[in-house]
N, C-alpha and C positions, 0 to 999 in steps of 0.2 A: 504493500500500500504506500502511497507518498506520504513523504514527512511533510505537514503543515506548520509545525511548531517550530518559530522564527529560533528559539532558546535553541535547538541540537546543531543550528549550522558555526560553523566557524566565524564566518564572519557575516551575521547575518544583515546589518546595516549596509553590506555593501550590494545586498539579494533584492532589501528592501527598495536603494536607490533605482535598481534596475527595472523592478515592477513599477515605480513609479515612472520610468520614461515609457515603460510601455502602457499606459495607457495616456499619457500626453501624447503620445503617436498614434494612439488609435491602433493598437496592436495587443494578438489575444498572444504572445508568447514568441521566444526567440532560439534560435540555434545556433549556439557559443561554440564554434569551431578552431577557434585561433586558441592555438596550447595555452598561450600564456594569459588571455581573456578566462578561461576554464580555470588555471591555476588562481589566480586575481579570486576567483569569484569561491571555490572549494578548496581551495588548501591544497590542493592534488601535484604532487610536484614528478610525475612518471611524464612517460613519454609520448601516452597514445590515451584522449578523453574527450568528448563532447559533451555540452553541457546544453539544456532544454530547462528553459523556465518561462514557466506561466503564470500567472495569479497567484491561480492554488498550488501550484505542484513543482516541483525542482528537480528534474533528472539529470544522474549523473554516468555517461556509457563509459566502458572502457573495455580491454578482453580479460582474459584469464590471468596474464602475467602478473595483471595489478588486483586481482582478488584480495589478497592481505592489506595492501599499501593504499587499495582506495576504500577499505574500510578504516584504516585509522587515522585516514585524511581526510578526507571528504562527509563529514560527519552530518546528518540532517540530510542528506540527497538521498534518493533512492535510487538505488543503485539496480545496473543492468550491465553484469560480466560476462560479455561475448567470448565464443570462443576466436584464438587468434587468426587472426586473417579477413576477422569478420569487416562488411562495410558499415561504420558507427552510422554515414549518413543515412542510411537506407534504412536502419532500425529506428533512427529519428524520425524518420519518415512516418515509419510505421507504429510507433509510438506518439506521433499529432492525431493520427485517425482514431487511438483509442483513448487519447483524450477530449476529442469532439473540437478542439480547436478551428478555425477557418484562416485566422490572417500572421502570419509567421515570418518575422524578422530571419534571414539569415545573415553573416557576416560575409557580403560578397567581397572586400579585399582579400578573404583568405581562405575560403571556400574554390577548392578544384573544380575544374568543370567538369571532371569523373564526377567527384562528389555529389554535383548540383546536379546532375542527370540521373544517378540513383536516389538521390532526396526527392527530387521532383516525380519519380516513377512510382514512388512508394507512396507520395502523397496522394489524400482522400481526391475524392472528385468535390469539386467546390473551393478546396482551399487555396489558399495564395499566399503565394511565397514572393516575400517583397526583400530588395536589398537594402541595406543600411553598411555604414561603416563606421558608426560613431557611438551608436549607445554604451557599451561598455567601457569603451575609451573617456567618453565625456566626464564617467563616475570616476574613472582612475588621475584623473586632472589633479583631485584635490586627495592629497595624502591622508591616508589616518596614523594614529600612532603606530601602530604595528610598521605601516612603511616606512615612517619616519625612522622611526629605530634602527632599522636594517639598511635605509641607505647611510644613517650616522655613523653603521658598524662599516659600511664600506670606503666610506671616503675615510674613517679613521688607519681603515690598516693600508689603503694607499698613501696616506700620507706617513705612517710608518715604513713603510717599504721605501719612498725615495727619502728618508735619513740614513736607509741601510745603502741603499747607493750610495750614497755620498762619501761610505767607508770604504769601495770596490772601484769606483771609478779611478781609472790612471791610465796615462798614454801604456799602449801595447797591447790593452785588452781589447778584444775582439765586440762588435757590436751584436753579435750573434751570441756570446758568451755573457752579454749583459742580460740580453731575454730573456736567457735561461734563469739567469739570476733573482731577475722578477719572476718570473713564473715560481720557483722554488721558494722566495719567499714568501708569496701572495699562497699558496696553497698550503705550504708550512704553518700558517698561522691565523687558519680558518676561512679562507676562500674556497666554495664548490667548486670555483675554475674562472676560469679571466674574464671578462667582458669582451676582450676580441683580442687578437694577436696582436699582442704588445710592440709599439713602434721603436728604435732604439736607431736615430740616425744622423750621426758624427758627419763635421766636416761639410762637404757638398752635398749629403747625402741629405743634411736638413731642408735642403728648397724641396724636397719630394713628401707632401703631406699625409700620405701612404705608405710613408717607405717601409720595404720589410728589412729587418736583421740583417747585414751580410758577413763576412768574414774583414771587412773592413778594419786596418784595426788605428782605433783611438792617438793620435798625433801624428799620421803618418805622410800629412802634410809637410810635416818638420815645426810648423807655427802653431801660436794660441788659434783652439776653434772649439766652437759650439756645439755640445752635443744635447738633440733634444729624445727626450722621451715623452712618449704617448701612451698611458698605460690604463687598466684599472681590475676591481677584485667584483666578482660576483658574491653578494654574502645575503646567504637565504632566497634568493629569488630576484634581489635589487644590485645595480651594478655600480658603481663610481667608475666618473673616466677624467682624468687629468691629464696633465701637461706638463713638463717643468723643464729648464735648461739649464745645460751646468757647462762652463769652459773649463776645459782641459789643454796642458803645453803650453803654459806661459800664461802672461798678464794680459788681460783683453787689448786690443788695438785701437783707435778710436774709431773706426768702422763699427767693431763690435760693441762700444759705449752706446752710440748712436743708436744701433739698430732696439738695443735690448732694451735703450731710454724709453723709445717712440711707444714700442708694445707696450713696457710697462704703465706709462700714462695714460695710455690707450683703457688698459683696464682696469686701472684705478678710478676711471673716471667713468666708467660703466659700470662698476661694481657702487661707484655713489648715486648714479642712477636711477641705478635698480629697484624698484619697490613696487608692494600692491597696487594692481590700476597699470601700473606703465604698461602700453604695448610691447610686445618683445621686439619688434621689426625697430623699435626706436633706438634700444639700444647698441643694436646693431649697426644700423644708420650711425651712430656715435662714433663707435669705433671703427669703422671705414671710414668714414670724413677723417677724425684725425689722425688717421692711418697715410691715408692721400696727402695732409697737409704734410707729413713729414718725408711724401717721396716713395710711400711705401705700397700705396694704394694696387697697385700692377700686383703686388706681390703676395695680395691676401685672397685667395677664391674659396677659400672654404669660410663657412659660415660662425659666427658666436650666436652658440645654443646653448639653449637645455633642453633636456631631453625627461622626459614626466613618465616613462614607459619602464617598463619591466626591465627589458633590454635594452645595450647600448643602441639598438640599430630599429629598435620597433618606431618611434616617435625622435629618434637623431637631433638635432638643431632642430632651426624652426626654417618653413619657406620663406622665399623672398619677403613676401609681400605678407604675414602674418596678422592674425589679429592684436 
C-alpha cells in the first residue's frame, strides 16, 4: 500500500514542496527520472531509481541490486524492486494506470527517448504526458540545513586539501603527480570521490581552462610561473569546486603582479557585491568589465558561477543572460 504519512519520509518538506508545484501547474503527478532529482527527493544514493509522486502516493522503482539499500534509504516510499534489467519507465507507466492519474509531469531534459516511448506505451488511454524541466530543480534552489551542512563539509576539506598542497608543491614535481595528490587527499579524508577530474596546470598550461594533468613538470620553464589548480571533494551527495594559484621558481615578475592584481580585485569586488536580490548575470557583468579594463577581457571565456545542483556539472555557472 503507499505511504501517506509525511512523518516516515526522509525528507518530507522537500515531497511537500513538490506537491505543491504540482498542483500550481495543474498536474495530477510527476516522473523523477534524473538520478540525482530521485536522490534530492529519497535519500537513495545507488545507481538505478525513479521516483513517481502524486498527491497521495510516493513511489519509489528501482531492481533487485538495491532491495537492502533502498529500504534503508528511501524511507516513506513504497517501494517496487524490479528484477534487473527491468525498464523502471514502463513500470511507471504502468503504475499511473493503476493509480487512475490522467496529466503526468515527466523530466524531459533527462528522460531517453527509449524511455519516453516505453512510458508512453504503457500509459493508460486518456492520459498525458507533459514535459517540464524545472519543478524539482526550482525546490533545490533554496538549501535546507541538511544541504547546507554537506556543502560546509565540502568546501571545508577542499580548502584543507590546498594547505596540504602548499607542503608538496616544488619545481620538478610533475603536474600529473599533483592530481594524484588531491585525489589521495580529498578521498583520504572523507570525500565519496571528486566532483570532476581535478585541473593541475603549470606554466603555459594555465591559459587552457580545461586542462588535464600532464607529465609537465613544475619550473621547467627555468623562470617564476603560475600554477593553477581547479579542484573539488564530493561529500555526501554535495560537491565544492575551487580555484586557487600558487607560483613556483622564483619571485613573481611584474607581469605576474599584474595579472594576479586585476583577478584579485576583480573578485573582491564581486564577492562585495554579492547579496540577496542581486541578479547573478550582474555580477558577472562586474567582473568582465573590470576584467576588460585591465586588458584582460580576451582572456576570460569561461563564466563566474555558482552552481545550486547536486553536481558540479548539473546546474554549472549560470547562462549568459541569467535571471
Amino acid at each position: 500500500m503507499p505511504h501517506n504519512h509525511s512523518e516516515d519520509f526522509r525528507f518530507p518538506h522537500r515531497l511537500a514542496g513538490l506537491r505543491r508545484l504540482l498542483t500550481e501547474n495543474d498536474l495530477e503527478g510527476i516522473i523523477v527520472s534524473y538520478l540525482e532529482n530521485a536522490r534530492y527527493l529519497s535519500g537513495f544514493t545507488g545507481s538505478n531509481a525513479l521516483v513517481l509522486v502524486t498527491p497521495n502516493d510516493a513511489l519509489f522503482l528501482t531492481d533487485g541490486r538495491y532491495a537492502v539499500q533502498s529500504e534503508r534509504e528511501a524511507h516513506g516510499f513504497e517501494r517496487l524492486v524490479l528484477p534487473p534489467g527491468s525498464n523502471l519507465a514502463e513500470v511507471a507507466g504502468e503504475q499511473i494506470k493503476r493509480l487512475g492519474v490522467k496529466r503526468i509531469a515527466f523530466e524531459e531534459a533527462h528522460l531517453s527517448v527509449k524511455a519516453f516511448a516505453a512510458l508512453q506505451k504503457a500509459m493508460p488511454e486518456g492520459a498525458e504526458l507533459i514535459g517540464k524541466s524545472d519543478l524539482v530543480e526550482t525546490i533545490r534552489q533554496i538549501k535546507d540545513k541538511t544541504e547546507i551542512a554537506a556543502i560546509r563539509r565540502a568546501v571545508t576539506l577542499a580548502d584543507a586539501c590546498f594547505d596540504h598542497l602548499q607542503t608538496v608543491v616544488r619545481p620538478g614535481v610533475t603536474e600529473r603527480a599533483l592530481a594524484w595528490e588531491i585525489e589521495m587527499f580529498l578521498r583520504g579524508n572523507g570525500a565519496q570521490r571528486l566532483s570532476f577530474d581535478s585541473i593541475v596546470a603549470s606554466g603555459p598550461n594555465g591559459a587552457l581552462p580545461h586542462a588535464r594533468p600532464s607529465d609537465r613538470v613544475l619550473g621547467e620553464s627555468g623562470g617564476p610561473e603560475f600554477v593553477v589548480f581547479d579542484y573539488g571533494a564530493e561529500v555526501d551527495g554535495y560537491c565544492s569546486d575551487i580555484t586557487r594559484t600558487l607560483l613556483v621558481n622564483g619571485a613573481p615578475t611584474d607581469r605576474h603582479r599584474e595579472v594576479y592584481d586585476a583577478v584579485l580585485r576583480a573578485q573582491l569586488a564581486a564577492l562585495a557585491a554579492i547579496k540577496p536580490g542581486i541578479p547573478a548575470k550582474d555580477a558577472d557583468t562586474l567582473v568582465r568589465d573590470m576584467l576588460t579594463q585591465a586588458g584582460l577581457g580576451s582572456f576570460s571565456p569561461t563564466r563566474s558561477g555558482i552552481a545550486w545542483a547536486v553536481s558540479s556539472t548539473t546546474a554549472s555557472a549560470f547562462p549568459r543572460n541569467p535571471r
